[in-house]
N, C-alpha and C positions, 0 to 999 in steps of 0.2 A: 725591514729588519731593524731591531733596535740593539744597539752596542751600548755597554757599560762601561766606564772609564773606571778604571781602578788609579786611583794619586792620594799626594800627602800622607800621614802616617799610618800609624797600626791600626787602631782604635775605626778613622774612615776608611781604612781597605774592608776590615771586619763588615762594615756597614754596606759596602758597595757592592761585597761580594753576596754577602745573605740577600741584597734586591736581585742580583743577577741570578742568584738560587731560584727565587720567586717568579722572576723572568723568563728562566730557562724551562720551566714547570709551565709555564702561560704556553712559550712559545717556543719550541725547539729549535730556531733558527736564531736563538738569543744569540750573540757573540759579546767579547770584551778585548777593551786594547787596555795597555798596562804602559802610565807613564808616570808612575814612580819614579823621580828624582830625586827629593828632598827626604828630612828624615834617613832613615837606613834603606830608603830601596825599596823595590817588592820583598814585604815580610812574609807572604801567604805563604808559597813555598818553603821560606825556610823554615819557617817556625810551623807551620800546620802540616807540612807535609801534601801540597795542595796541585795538581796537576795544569799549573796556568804557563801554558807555553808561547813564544813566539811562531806564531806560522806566516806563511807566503800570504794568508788572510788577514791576519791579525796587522799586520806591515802594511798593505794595501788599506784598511781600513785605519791606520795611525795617520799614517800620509793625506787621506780626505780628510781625516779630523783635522789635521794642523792645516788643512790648506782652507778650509771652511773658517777656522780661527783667523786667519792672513788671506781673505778675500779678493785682496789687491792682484796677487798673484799670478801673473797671465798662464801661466801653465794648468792654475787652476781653473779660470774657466776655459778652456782648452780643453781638459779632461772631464769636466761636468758637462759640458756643451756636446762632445763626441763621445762619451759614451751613456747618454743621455740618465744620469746619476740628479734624483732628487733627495735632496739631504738637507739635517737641519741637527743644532744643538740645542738638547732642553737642558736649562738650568733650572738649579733651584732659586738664584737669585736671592737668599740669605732669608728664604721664607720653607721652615725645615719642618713644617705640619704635614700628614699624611697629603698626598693627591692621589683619591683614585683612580681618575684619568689614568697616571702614568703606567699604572699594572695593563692599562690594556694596549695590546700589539698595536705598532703605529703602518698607516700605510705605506712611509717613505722611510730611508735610510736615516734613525735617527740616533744622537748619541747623547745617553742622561750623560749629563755630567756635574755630580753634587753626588752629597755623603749621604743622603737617602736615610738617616741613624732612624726614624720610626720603626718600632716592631711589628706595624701596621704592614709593611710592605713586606714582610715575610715572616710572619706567623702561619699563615698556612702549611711552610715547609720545615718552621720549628724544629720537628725532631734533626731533619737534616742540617739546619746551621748547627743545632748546638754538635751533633755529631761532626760537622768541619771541623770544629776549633776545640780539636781537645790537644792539650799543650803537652810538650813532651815532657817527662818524666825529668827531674834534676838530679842533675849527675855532682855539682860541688857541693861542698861541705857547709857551707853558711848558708846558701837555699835548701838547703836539706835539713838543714837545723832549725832555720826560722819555720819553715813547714808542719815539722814534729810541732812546737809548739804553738804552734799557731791553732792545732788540733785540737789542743790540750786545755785551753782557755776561754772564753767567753769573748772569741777575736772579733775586734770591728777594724776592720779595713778603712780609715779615712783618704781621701788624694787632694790634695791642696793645692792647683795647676795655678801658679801664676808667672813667673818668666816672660813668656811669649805673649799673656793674653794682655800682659802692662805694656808691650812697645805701640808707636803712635798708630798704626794701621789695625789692632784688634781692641785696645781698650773700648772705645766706644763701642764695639759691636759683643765681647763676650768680656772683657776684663772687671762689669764691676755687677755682675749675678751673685759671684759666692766671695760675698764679707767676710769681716771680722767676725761679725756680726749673726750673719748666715750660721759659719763653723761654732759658734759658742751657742747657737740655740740648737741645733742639731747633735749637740755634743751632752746637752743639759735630757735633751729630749730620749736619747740613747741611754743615759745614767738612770730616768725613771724608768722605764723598762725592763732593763738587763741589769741583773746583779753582775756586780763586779766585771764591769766589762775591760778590760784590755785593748786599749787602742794603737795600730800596725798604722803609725805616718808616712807616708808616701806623698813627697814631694819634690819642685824644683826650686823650694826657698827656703829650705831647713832654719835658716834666721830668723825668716819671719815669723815662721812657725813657733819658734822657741820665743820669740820676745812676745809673741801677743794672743797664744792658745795655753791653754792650762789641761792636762791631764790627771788622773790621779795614778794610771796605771798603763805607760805605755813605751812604745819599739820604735825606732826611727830606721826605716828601710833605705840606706844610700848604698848597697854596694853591688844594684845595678843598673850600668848605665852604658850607653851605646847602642851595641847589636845585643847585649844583654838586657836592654831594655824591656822586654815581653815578658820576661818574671816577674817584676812588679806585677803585670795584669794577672800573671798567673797566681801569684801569692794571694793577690788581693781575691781572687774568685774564691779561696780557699780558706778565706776568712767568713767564720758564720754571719756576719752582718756587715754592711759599708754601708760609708759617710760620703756622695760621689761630689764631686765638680759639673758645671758646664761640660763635660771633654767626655768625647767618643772612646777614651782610654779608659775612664773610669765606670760608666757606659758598661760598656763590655765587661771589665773584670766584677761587675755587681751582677750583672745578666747571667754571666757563666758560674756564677756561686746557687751550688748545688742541694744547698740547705733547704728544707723546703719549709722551717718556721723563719727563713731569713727575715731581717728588717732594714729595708732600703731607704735611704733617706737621702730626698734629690732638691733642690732649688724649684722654684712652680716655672724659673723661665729658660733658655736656651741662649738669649740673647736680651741684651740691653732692654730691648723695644720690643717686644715680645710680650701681647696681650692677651695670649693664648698658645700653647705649642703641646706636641703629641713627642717629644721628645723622649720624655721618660714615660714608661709604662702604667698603666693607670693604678696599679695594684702597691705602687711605692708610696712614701711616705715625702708627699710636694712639700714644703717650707714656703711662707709667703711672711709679710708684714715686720721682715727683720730690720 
């Protein structure tokens, strides 16, 4: 049986859940446990409207995960020893390129546990993710406003993640993909293209933004934040073209942008050390030698 771990934020649920689509399709014995902490929680449900329950299974299959993570545990082997239970954790181990391996059924009890974000591992089922995540409809007055015109314009979506990817445990592994440097060629590269384009900023450093990016024509998106968080993605989908980040946030709201002359423009790496990656889709527009 293979389990899918659904954890951390929107962006890798999105990703965990479209492998488990592809899974579920492989192998109808697919399952998944949900241990969403951090961030808002399990968003799938709220925001997709997505049928991910707790059962009697899903609890018995949490409990061998955590007990396989803490080894030491005498209960643990107690319960694998008597009820003769073979099991194991695949990680991605910060190597996020396609594996074909992993699409195919394993013989023991096993639990991916990694963000899976390649389209590679669920394109086959395509129509069905993009049919999960279609976002609910806005109901307040300034997402319904920035919406109308976001329609109306020549919208490029840019997301500028830095916050979390600057403190000591991420910089080295995703904090120094998308420059100054990065954003001002991808910015220049969108201007020959698109007349008059309008750029929608989405960020968590609106200062830095302001001191060292230049636009000729644009919207700074801050009012949401929280469990409102997901309109950003959904705004951004809604913009004819984006500017993405490293981030499974941004990922997603360029994926779900429905425009079909869209112009995506992604970093060529995922990660610091990254001499090759399937991260973004082959048909966007990679940046390298900035």
């Amino acid at each position: 049986m293979d389990v899918i771990v659904f954890f951390n934020g929107l962006g890798n649920q999105m990703s965990q859940y479209a492998f488990f689509l592809r899974k579920k399709a492989i192998n109808s014995s697919t399952e998944y446990i949900n241990i969403c902490k951090e961030h808002n929680g399990l968003e799938l449900n709220r925001i997709f409207n997505l049928n991910i329950k707790s059962t009697i299974k899903e609890r018995l299959l949490f409990f061998i995960f955590k007990s396989l993570i803490v080894k030491k545990l005498k209960i643990f082997r107690f319960v694998m020893k008597n009820l003769r239970i073979k099991a194991d954790i695949i990680d991605e181990n910060f190597n996020y390129s396609f594996r074909k391996e992993f699409l195919q059924p394993s013989e023991i009890l096993s639990f991916y546990y990694g963000g899976w974000p390649s389209e590679k591992y669920f394109i086959d089922v395509k129509e069905q993710v993009v049919n999960a995540f279609i976002f609910p409809k806005f109901e307040d007055a300034e997402n319904l406003k920035c919406e109308g015109i976001i329609k109306s314009n020549e919208s490029v979506a840019i997301h500028i993640r830095r916050g979390d990817y600057l403190t000591a445990e991420n910089i080295e592994l995703f904090g120094r993909v998308c420059t100054k440097e990065y954003f001002e060629k991808a910015i220049s590269l969108i201007e020959q293209k698109i007349e008059d384009p309008h750029f929608y900023i989405f960020s968590n450093d609106i200062p830095w933004v302001q001191a060292n990016l230049k636009f000729k024509k644009y919207t700074i998106i801050d009012f949401n934040s929280g469990k409102n968080s997901w309109k950003d993605m959904a705004l951004m989908s809604k913009c004819k073209h984006n500017i993405i980040s490293n981030s499974t946030f941004s990922w997603w709201g360029a994926y779900l942008n429905s425009n079909p002359g869209k112009i995506v423009i992604s970093p060529s790496k995922y990660l610091n050390n990254d001499i090759k990656t399937d991260f973004y889709p082959e048909n966007w527009t990679r940046l390298s030698d900035y």
